[in-house]
N, C-alpha and C positions, 0 to 999 in steps of 0.2 A: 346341118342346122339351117331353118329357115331363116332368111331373112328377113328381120323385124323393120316393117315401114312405118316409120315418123306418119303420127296423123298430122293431115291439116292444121292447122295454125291460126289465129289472128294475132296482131300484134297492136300493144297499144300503148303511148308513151306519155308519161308524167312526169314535170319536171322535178328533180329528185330533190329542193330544196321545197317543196310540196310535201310529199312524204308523209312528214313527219318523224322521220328518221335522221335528219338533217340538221346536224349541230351550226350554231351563228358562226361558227368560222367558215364550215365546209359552204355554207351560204355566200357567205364572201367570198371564199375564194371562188367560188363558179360564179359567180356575177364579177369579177374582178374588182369587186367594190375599194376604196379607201375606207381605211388604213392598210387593210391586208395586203394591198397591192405590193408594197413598199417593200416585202418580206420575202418576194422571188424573183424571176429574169424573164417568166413567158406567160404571155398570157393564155390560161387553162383552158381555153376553149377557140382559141385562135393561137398556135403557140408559133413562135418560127422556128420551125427545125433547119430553117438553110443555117441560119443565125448557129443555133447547136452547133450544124457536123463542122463549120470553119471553127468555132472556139474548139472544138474535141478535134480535129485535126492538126491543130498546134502544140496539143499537149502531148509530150513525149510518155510512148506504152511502150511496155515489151509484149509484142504480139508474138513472138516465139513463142514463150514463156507461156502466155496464155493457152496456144495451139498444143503445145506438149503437154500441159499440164492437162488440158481435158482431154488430148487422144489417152493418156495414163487413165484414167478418172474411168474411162470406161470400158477399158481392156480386157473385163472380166466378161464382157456381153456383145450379143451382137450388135455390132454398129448398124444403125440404119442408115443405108444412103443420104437423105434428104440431112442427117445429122452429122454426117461425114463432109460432105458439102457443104455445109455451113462455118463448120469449124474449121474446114481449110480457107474459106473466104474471111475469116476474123484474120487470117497474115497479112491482108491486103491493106492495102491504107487509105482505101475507098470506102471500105465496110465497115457501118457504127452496128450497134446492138442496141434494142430493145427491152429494156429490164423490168421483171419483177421478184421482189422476193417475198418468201415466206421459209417457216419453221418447217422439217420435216414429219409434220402432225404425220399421228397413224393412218394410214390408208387417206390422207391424206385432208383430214379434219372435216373444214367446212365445202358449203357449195362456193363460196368465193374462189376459194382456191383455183377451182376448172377455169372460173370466171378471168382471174388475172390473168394466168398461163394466155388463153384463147387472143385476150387483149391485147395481149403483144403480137402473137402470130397477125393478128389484122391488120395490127397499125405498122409493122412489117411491111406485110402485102400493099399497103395503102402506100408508103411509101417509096416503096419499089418500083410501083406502077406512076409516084408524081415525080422522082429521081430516077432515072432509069440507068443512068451513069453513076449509081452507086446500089449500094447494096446492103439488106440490112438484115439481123440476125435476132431473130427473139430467143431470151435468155431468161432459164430460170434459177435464179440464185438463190442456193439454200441456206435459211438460218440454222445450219446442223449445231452450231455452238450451243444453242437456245439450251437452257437448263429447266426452264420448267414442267417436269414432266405432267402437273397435274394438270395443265392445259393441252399439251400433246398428246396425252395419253390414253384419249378417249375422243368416242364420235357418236351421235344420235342419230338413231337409225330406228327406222319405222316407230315412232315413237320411244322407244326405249334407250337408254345409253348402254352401250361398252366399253367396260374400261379395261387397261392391261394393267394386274396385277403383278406388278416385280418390285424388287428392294434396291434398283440402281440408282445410281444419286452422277450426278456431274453431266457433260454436255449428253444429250438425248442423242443428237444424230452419231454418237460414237457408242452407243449402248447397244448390245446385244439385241439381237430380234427371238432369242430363246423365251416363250409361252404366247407369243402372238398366233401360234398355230389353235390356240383355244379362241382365239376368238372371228378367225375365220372360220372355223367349225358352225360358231355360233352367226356369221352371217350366213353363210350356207343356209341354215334352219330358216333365215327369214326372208331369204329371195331366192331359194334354190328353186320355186315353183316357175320364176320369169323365164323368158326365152333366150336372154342371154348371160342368165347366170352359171352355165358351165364357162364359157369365156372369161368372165370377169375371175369368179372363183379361182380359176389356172394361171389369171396372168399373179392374184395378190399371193398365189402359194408361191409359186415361183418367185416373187419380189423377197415375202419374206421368211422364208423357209430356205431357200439356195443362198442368201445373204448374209452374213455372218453380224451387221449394224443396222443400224438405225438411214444413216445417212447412206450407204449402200443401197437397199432394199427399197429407198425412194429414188434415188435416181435408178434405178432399172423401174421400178414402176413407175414414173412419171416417161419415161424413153418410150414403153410400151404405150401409155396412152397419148401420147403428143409427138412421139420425134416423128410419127407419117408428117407432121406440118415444119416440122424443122428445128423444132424447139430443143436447144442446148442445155443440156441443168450442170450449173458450177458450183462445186463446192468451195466455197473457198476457206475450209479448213486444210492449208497445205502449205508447206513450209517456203515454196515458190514463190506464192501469193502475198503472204504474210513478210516476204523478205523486200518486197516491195515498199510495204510500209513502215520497216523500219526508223528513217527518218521521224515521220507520224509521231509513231511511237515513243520514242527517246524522249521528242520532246514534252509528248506527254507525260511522262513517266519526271523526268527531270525539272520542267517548268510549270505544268499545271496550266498550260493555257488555255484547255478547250472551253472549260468554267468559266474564265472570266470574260471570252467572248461571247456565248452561248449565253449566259447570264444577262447579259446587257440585251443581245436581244427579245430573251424572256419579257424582261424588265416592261418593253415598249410593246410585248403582245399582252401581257395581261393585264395592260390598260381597259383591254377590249375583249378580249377571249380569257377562256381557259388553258391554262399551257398543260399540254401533252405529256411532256419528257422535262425532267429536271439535271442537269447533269453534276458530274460529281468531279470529287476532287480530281481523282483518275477516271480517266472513263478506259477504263483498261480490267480484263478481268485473268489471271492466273489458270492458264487451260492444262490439266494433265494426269493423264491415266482417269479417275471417276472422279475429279474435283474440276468446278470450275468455280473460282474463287474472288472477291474484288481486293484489288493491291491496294494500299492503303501506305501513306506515308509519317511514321513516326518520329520527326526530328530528322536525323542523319541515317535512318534506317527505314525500310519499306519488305511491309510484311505482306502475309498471306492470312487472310482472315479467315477464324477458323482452321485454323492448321497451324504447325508450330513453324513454316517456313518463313524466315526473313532473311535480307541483300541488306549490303551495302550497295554505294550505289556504283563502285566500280564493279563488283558483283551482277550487278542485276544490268548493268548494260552488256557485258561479258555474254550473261545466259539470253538475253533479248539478242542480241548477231549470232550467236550459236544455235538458239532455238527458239525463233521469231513462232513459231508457230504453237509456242506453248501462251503465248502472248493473245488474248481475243478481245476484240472492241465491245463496248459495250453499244448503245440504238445510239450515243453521241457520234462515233467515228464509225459504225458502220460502214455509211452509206461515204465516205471519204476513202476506206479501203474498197468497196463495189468501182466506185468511180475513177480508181488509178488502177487497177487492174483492166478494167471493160473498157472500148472503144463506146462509152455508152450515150447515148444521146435524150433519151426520156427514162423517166421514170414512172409505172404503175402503180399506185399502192390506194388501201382505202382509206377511209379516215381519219385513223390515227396516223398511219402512215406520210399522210400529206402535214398533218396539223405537226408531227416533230419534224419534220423536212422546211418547214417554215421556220425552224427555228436554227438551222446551220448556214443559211448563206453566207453569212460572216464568216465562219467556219471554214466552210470553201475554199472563198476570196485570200483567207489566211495563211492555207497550205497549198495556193494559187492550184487548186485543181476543180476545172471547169464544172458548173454546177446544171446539173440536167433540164429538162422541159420535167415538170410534176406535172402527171395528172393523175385523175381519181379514175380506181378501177371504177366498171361496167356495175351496175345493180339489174336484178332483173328477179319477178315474183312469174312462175310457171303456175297456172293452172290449170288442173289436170279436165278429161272430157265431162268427169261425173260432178266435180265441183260445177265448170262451165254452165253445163246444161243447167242446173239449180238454180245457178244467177240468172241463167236464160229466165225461166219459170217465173223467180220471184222479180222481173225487170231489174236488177242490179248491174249498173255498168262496171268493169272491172277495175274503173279508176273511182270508183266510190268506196272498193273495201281498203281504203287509206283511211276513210274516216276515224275516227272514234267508235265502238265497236257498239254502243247503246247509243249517239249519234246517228247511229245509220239506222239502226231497230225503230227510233223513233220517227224518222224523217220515211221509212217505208210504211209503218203507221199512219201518221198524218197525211201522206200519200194515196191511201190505200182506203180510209175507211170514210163512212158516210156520216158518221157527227161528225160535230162540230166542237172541236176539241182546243183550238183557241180562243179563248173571249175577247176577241178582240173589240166585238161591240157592248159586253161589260164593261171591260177597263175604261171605256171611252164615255159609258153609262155612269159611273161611279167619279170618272175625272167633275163630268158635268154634273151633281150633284154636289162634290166639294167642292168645288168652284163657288157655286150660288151660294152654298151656305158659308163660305168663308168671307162673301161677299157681306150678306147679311153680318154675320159674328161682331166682322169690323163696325158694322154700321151702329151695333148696340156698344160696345166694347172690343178696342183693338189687341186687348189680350187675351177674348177669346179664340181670336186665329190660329195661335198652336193648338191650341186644344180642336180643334178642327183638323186640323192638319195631319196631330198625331190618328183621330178618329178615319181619317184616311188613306194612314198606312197599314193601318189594319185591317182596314178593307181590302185592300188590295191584295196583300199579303194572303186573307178568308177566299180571295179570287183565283191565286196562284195557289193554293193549296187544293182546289176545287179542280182547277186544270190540269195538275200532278194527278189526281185520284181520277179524273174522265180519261186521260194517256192510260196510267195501269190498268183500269178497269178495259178497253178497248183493246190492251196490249192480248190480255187473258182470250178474246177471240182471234187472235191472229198468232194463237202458242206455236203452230207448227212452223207456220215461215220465221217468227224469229228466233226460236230453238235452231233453225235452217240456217239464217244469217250468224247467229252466235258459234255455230259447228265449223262452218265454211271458214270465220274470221279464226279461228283454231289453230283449224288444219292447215292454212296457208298463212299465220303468221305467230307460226309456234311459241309459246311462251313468249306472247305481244312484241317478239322479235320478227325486223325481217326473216322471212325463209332462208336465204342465203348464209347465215352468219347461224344458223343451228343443224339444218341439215345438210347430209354427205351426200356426194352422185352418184354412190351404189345404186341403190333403188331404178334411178334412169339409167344408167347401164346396164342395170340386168335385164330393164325391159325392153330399152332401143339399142343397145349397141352401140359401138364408134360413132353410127350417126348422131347421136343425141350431140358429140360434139361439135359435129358438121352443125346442125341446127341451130346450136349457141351463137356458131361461128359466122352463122348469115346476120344473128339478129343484132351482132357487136357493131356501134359505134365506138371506135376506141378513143373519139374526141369529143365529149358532150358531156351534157348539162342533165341527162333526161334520164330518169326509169322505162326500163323494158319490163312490159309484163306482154307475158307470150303466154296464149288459153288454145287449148286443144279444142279442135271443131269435131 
């Protein structure tokens, strides 16, 4: 097979509370603005990671525990070195990890997804090279728990969606991979013409075709595309893991605390924002065989909703030490079982992810386990050579297609053409008119004034409406560039979403190859405020 070379490139950066993608939290927290400030430990865009690895240096791990449990995790495949290495360096007590996580989406959902992974392996490297007397591990942690199949269970690819039809109900990353073979079938059909879609094709048969789960069939494919960089993926659906959290658990299960911490800092962020994640009485949910279920506590009894199972509650602490692992967090204690497990020192996530991360430091503080550096994954808009060139043509720079999509139509119009399509020397015609005559009005009668007045906003109004119909009319000789610009704003912001958060990396895999991720990998900052948009030359 030929080796497919990455074109040329330019890069160009926008700061991403710009956008227009950009919620007033995620605004604040990248400007470290107040109030938000008040709700984490580091500043997101200067954080101090020495500050991190001394508070996560003091907290007691079982790094055994960790090390066994992932050499098991991946026994079924081959280990690559760069991942063997790493996860013998998590015994050390010098080596923090790098985290991000996500659900174990089919083939692996969105383009974010690449994007997180990559972000750690960077900020990894970046830190390696500013600590050199320590050592650090990027880790991808899978939500296999995740139950909603209707969001994992499908990806947008070349315009169309694929969905896996089955009837399994309960956590996803434990669900059979039996009829996913129809729908690599059907990606085959749409990029088997690229040059590296025999590659790609072999590695997603292989994941889930040889895999008997969900969460299986992604850690070998996420191994295949990322452990060349070192990248570790943990399940932590596993009874080792979970027996960790026990304490956690109990008390949650027994007292109900996480609510009424979690609650109070709601309380003081939705003064200001919108809150993310609401928590509940339990934030605990019932994992086992095709049920994943929320516990709920009735009086002196705590059931299983939906299902006929109920505990007492010497009962249900009985089967929580016996079988921790039937036990799963819901997005409240997640990231508290991540964080006592993992030597971890930051955290990756995008938007949502940071906006309910702001809402547990208390949370933390409470189960004293050290609370990471948050920062917001990587954004980044690709544009491809044939797009490029177009923008070349009609002069569009590639930080203008942020705009409004009939904001830009209009502004390369008024740009572009040789009337004179603002009135700007009417309105000013029309001001000076009413003026004088408002002048006069008063001079006969000061209650002709409004009546003047209302006579000119109707004028104005007869001016803007004149101005609206010279734009249209003008629009109609310049159809081909902005049918051009309307096509363009499309294709690169798919259903008026970023690109990243609709489409998959199939597509650039099949035509660049492993490099495409080498190429992400140059363009990451893992510490910043900015949009990357990267256009093919």
């Amino acid at each position: 097979m030929t080796q497919q070379i990455l074109p040329a490139v330019n890069y160009h950066t926008l700061p991403f509370a710009a956008t227009g993608y950009c919620s007033p939290l995620i605004a604040d927290f990248l400007a470290a603005r107040a109030p938000l400030s008040n709700f984490y430990e580091y500043n997101p865009i200067n954080p101090d990671f020495h500050k991190a690895m001394l508070l996560k240096a003091a907290q007691p791990l079982r790094r055994d525990i960790l090390a066994d449990v992932l050499y098991a995790q991946y026994r079924h495949m081959e280990l690559r070195e760069e991942v063997r290495a790493n996860i013998g360096l998590l015994q050390a007590t010098n080596t923090f990890t790098i985290c991000t996580a996500h659900q174990p989406n089919i083939f692996t959902g969105y383009l974010y997804f690449v994007y997180k992974i990559l972000q750690t392996v960077k900020l990894a490297q970046e830190l390696q090279r500013k600590y050199p007397k320590n050592h650090f591990v990027p880790v991808y942690y899978m939500g296999s728990e995740d139950a909603d199949l209707e969001e994992l269970g499908s990806i947008n690819l070349e315009g169309g969606k694929l969905t896996w039809e089955t009837e399994q109900t309960g956590a996803v990353g434990r669900m059979s991979t039996a009829g996913l073979e129809k729908l690599i079938n059907e990606i085959e059909g749409a990029t088997g013409y690229m040059p590296h879609a025999p590659l790609l094709l072999d590695i997603l048969r292989r994941a889930y075709q040889e895999h008997t789960t969900v969460q299986e069939a992604t850690l070998f494919l996420v191994n295949e595309l990322f452990g060349c960089y070192g990248v570790v993926v943990l399940i932590p659906d596993n009874p080792a893991f979970k027996q960790q959290l026990i304490p956690v658990m109990e008390e949650e299960l027994r007292e109900q605390s996480s609510e009424a911490i979690v609650s109070k800092t709601i309380e003081k962020l939705a003064e200001h924002y919108k809150v993310q994640a609401t928590p509940r009485e339990i934030n605990l949910f019932y994992l086992k065989d095709n049920i994943r279920e929320r516990i709920v506590r009735e009086g002196d009894m705590w059931k299983i909703l939906h299902t006929s199972l109920s505990f007492t509650w010497d009962e249900l602490r009985a089967e929580l030490h016996a079988h921790p692992e039937r036990f799963s967090p819901n997005v409240i204690l997640r990231g508290i079982l991540q964080e006592t497990i993992l030597p971890n020192i930051a955290f990756i996530g995008g938007g949502g992810e940071v906006a309910y991360w702001l809402e547990l430091r208390d949370l933390f503080r409470h189960h004293k386990v050290p609370y990471p550096v948050v920062l917001l994954r990587n954004s980044f808009l690709w544009i491809k050579r044939e797009e490029n060139n177009r923008l070349k043509k009609l002069g569009i720079a590639p930080v203008a297609l942020f705009e409004d999509t009939e904001l830009l139509v209009n502004r390369f119009v008024h740009e572009h053409t040789n009337a004179a399509l603002v009135l700007r020397d009417e309105y000013a015609a029309i001001e000076k008119l009413y003026n004088e005559l408002e002048e006069k009005a008063r001079s006969i009668d000061v209650t002709l004034a409004d009546a003047v007045n209302a006579e000119r906003s109707r004028a104005i109004k007869s001016i803007g409406k004149l101005e609206h119909k010279f734009l249209r009319a003008e629009k109609k000789k310049f159809q081909w560039q902005t049918d051009q610009i309307r096509h363009i704003k499309d294709r690169l912001f798919p259903g008026n979403s970023l690109q990243e958060r609709k489409e998959n990396f199939i597509p650039y895999f099949a035509q660049y190859g492993p490099s495409y991720f080498d190429d992400i990998l140059k363009a990451i900052n893992p510490v910043t405020d900015q949009l990357m948009i990267i256009s093919e030359l």
